[in-house]
C-alpha positions as CSV (number, residue, x, y, z in Angstrom):
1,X,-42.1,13.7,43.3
2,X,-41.5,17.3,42.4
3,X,-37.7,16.7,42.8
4,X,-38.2,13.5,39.7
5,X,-39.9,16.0,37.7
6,X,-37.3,18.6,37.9
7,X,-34.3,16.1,37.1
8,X,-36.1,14.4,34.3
9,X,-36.8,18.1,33.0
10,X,-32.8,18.7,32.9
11,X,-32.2,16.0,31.5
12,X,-34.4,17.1,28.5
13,X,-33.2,20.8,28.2
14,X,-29.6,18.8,28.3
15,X,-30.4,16.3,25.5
16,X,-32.6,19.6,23.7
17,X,-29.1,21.6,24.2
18,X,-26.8,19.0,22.6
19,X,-28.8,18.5,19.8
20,X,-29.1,21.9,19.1
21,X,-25.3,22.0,19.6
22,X,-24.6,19.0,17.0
23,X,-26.9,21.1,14.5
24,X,-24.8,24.4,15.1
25,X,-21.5,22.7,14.8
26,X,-22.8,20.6,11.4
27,X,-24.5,23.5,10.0
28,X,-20.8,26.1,10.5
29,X,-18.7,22.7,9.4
30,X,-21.2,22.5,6.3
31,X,-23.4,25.0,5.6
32,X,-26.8,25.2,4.3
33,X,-27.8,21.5,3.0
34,X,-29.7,22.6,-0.6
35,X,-31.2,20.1,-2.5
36,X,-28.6,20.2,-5.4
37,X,-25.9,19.1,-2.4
38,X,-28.2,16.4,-1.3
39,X,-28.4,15.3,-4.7
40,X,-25.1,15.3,-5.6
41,X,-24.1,13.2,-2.1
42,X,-26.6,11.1,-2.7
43,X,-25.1,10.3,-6.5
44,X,-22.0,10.0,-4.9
45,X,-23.1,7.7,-2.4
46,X,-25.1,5.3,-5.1
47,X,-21.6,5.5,-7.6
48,X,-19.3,4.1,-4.9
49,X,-22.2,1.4,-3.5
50,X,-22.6,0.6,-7.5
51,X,-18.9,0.1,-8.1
52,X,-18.4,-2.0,-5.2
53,X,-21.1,-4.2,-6.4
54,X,-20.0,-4.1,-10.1
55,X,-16.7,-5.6,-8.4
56,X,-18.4,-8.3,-6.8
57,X,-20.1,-8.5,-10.0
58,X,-16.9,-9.2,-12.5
59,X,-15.8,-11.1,-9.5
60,X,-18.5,-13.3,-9.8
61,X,-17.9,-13.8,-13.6
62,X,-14.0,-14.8,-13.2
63,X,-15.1,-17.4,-11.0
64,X,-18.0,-18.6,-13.7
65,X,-15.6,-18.8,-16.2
66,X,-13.1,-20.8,-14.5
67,X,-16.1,-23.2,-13.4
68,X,-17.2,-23.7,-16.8
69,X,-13.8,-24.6,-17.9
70,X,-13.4,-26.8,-14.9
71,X,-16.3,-28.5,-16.0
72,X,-15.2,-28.5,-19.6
73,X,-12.5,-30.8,-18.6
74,X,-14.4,-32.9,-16.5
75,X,-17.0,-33.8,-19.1
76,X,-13.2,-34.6,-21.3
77,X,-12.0,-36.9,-18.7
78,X,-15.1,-38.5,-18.0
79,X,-15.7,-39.5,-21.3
80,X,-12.5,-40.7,-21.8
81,X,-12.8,-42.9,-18.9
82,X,-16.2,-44.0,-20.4
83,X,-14.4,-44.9,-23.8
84,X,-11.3,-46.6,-22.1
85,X,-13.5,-48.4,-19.6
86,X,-15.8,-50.0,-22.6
87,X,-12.5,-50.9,-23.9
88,X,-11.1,-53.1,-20.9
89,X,-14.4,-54.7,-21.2
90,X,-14.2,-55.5,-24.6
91,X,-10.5,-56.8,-24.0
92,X,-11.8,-59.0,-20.9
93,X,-14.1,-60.4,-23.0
94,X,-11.4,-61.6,-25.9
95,X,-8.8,-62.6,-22.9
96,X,-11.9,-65.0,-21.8
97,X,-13.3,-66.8,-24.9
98,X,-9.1,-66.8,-25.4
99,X,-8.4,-68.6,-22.7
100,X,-11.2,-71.1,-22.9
101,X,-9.9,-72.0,-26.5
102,X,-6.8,-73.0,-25.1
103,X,-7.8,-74.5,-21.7
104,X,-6.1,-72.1,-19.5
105,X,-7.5,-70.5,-16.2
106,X,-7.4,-67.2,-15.2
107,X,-5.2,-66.3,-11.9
């Protein structure tokens, strides 16, 4: 039991001794973190997340755009499909009472 204790009590101070380590080497890489530099990372940080996003966003517009003028040109084909279908009809309809005045029969 004594000889668990003592292992899991190195393996702290080792974990304790890395950390501190990490620390050091951050703080001589670094220096002193003041609250204007964690500020100023922090703005830094939020500008490049908010351009990325203001990407996406114009992204997002093109494709909107392009959309609407898909649709644009849908709406125009469908109602000139509307308008050339109502005319067919209309011509059917003469073709019939046509035929019927001179006896023939449709094919």
């Amino acid at each position: 039991m004594a000889g668990k204790k003592k292992v899991n009590l190195e393996k702290r101070i080792e974990r304790r001794f890395k950390e501190l380590k990490r620390r050091d080497e951050i703080k001589q890489r670094y220096g002193v973190f003041t609250q204007k530099m964690l500020e100023d990372l922090f703005k830094k940080t939020l500008d490049e997340k908010l351009a990325i996003i203001q990407e996406r966003l114009n992204k997002i517009d093109t494709l909107d755009e392009k959309l609407d003028w898909l649709m644009g040109k849908y709406q125009a084909h469908d109602e000139e499909h509307t308008l050339l279908n109502g005319k067919v009809s209309d011509h059917s309809d003469r073709l019939e009472v046509i035929e019927e005045k001179l006896s023939i029969t449709a094919s």
